[in-house]
Backbone as numpy.savetxt, mean C-alpha at the origin, in Angstrom:
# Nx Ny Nz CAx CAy CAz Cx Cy Cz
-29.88 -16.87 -6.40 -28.97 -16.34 -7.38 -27.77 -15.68 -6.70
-28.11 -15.23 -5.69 -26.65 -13.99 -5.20 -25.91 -14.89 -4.32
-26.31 -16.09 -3.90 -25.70 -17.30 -2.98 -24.29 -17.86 -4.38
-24.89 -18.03 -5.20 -23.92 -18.60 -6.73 -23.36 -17.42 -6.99
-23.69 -16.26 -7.11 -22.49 -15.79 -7.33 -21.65 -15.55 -6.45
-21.66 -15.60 -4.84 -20.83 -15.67 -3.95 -20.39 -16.61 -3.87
-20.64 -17.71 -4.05 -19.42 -18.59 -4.50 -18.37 -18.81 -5.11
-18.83 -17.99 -6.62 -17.92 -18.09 -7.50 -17.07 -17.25 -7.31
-17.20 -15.90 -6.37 -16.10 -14.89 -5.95 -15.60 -15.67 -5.01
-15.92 -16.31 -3.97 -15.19 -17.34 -2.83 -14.68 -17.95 -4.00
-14.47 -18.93 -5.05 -13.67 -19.95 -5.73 -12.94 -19.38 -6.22
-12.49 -17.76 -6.45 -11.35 -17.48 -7.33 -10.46 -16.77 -6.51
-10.75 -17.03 -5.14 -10.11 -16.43 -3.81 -8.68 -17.34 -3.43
-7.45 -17.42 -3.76 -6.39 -18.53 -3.25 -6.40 -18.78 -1.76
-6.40 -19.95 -1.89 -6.43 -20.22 -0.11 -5.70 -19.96 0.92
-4.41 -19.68 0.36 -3.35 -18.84 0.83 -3.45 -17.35 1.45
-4.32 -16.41 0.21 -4.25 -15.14 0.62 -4.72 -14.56 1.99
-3.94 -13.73 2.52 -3.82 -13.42 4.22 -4.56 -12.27 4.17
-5.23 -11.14 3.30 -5.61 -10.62 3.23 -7.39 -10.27 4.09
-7.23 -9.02 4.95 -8.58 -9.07 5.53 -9.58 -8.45 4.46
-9.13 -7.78 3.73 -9.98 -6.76 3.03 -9.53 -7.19 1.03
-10.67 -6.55 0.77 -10.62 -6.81 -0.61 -9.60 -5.46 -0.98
-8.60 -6.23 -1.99 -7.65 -4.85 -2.43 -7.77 -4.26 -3.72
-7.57 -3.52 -4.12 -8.25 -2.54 -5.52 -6.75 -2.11 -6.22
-6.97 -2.11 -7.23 -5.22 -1.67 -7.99 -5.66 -0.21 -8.44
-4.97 0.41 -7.76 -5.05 2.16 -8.51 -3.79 2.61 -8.37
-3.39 3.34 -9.75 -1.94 3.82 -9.73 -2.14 5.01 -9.55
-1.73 6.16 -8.88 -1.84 7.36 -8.31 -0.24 7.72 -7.39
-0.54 9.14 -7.68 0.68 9.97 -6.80 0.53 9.51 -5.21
1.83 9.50 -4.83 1.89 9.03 -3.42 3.21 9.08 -2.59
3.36 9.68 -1.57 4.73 10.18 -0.66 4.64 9.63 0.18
5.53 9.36 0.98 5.72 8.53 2.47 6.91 9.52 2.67
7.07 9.51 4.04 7.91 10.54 5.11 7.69 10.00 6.46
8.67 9.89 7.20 9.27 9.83 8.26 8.06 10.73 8.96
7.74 10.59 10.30 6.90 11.05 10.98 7.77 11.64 12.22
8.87 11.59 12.07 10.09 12.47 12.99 10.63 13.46 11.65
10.23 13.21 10.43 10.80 14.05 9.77 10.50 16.23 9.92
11.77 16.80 9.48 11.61 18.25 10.13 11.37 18.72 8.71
11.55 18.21 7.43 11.60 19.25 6.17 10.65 18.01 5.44
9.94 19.03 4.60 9.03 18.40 3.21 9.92 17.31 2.36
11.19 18.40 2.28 12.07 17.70 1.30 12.31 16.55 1.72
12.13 15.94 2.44 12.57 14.33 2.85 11.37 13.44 2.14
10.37 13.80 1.83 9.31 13.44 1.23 10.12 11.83 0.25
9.85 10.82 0.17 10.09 10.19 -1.15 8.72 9.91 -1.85
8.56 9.86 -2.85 7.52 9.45 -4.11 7.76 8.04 -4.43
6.37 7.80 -4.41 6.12 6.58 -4.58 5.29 5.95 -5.28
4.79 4.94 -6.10 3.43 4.68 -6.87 2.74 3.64 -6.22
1.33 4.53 -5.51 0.58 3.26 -4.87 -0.26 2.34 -6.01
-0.07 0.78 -5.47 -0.59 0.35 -6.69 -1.97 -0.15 -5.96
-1.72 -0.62 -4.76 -3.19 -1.31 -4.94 -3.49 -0.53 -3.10
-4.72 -0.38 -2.80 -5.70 0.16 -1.82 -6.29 -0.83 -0.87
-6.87 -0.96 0.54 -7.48 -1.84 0.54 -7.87 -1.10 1.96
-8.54 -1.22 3.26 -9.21 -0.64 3.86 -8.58 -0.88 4.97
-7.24 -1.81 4.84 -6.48 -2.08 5.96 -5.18 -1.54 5.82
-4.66 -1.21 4.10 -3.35 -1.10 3.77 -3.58 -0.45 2.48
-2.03 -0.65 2.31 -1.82 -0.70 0.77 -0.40 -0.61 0.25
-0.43 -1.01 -0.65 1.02 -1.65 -1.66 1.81 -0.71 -2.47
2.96 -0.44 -2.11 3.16 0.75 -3.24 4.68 0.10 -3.61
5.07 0.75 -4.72 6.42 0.93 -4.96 7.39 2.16 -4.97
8.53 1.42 -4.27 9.92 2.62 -3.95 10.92 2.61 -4.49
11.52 3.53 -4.82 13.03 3.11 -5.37 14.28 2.98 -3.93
13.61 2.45 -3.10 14.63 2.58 -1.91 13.97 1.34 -0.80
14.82 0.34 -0.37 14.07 -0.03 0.48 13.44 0.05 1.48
12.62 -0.02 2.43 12.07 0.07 3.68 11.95 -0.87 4.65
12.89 -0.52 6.11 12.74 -1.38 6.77 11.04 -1.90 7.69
10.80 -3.42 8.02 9.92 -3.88 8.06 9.80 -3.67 9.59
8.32 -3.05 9.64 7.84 -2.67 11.51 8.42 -1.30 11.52
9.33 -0.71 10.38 9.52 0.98 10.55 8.07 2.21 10.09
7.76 2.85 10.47 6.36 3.70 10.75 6.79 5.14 10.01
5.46 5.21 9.08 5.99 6.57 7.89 4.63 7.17 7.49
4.14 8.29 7.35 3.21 8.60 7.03 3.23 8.32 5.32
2.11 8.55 4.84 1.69 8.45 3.39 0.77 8.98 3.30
0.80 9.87 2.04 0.41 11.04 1.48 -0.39 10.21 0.08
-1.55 10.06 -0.44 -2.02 9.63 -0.91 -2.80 10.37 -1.76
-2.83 10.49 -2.84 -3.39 11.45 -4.10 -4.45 11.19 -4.77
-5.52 11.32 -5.02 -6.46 10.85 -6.14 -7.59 12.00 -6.53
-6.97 12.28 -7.75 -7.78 13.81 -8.33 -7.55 14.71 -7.24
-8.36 15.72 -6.99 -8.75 16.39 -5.59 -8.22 16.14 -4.47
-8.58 15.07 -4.14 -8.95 14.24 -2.64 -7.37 13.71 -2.47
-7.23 14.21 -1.19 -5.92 13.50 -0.56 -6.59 12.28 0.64
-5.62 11.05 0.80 -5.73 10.27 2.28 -4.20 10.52 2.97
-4.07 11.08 4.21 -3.09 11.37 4.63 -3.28 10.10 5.72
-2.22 8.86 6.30 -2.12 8.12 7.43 -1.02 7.81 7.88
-0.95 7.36 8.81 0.21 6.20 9.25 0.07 5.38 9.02
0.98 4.81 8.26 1.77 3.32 8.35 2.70 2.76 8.81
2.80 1.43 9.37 3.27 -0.01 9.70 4.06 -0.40 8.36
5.39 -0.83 8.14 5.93 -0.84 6.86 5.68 -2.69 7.31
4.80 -3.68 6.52 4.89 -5.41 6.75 5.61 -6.12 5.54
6.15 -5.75 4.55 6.27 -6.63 3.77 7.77 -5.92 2.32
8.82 -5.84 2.56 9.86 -4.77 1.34 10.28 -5.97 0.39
10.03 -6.07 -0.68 10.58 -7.40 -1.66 11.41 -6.27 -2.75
12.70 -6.99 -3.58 12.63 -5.85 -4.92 11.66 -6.67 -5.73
11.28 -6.06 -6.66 10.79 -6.61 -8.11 11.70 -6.55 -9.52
12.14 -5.98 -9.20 12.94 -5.10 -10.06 14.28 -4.62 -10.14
15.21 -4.34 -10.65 16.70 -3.39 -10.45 16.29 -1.78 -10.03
16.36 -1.80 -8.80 16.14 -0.13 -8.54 14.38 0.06 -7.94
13.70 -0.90 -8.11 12.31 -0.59 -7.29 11.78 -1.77 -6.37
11.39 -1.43 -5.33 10.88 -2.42 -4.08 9.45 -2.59 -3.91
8.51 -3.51 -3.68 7.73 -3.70 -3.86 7.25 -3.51 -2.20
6.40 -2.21 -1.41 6.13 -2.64 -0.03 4.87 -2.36 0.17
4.74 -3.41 1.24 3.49 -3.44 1.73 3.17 -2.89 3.41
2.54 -1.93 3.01 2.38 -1.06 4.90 0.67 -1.51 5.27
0.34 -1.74 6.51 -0.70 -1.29 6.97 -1.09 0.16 7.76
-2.21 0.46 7.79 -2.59 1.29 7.97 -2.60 1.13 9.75
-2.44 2.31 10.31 -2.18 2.57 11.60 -3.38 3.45 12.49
């Protein structure tokens, strides 16, 4: 039985996706900052959308250059994840918001 249903999660997997880790969509508070930065206030806000154990996806109203390194401040109830990130991936989606993808460092 658990062989069939691992299949059927392997068949709805695109063969394309580059992904090492399974990614989770959670919308939550979230900051990124410069890791040379000297003041809080440089902080920008951001909405992480999706999680994953290698990365994660958020949106900016500003772009980010790709291979530039920023901490992220990560919110959920209580519990903060504070890391570094690898900025891999800045698309817009939108007029005024960018879609990026950092790994974790």
């Amino acid at each position: 039985m658990s062989a069939s249903t691992k299949s059927t999660t392997t068949s709805t997997t695109t063969e394309n996706e580059r992904r090492r880790c399974e990614r989770r969509p959670y919308i939550c508070e979230a900051f990124i900052i410069s890791p040379t930065a000297v003041d809080q206030s440089e902080r920008i806000e951001v909405t992480a959308v999706n999680l994953s154990r290698t990365g994660v996806a958020f949106d900016c109203t500003e772009p980010l250059p790709k291979k530039a390194y920023y901490v992220i401040e990560i919110g959920m109830g209580e519990q903060r994840l504070i890391s570094e990130v690898c900025i891999v991936s800045c698309r817009p989606i939108e007029e005024g918001i960018y879609q990026v993808g950092a790994k974790f460092c």
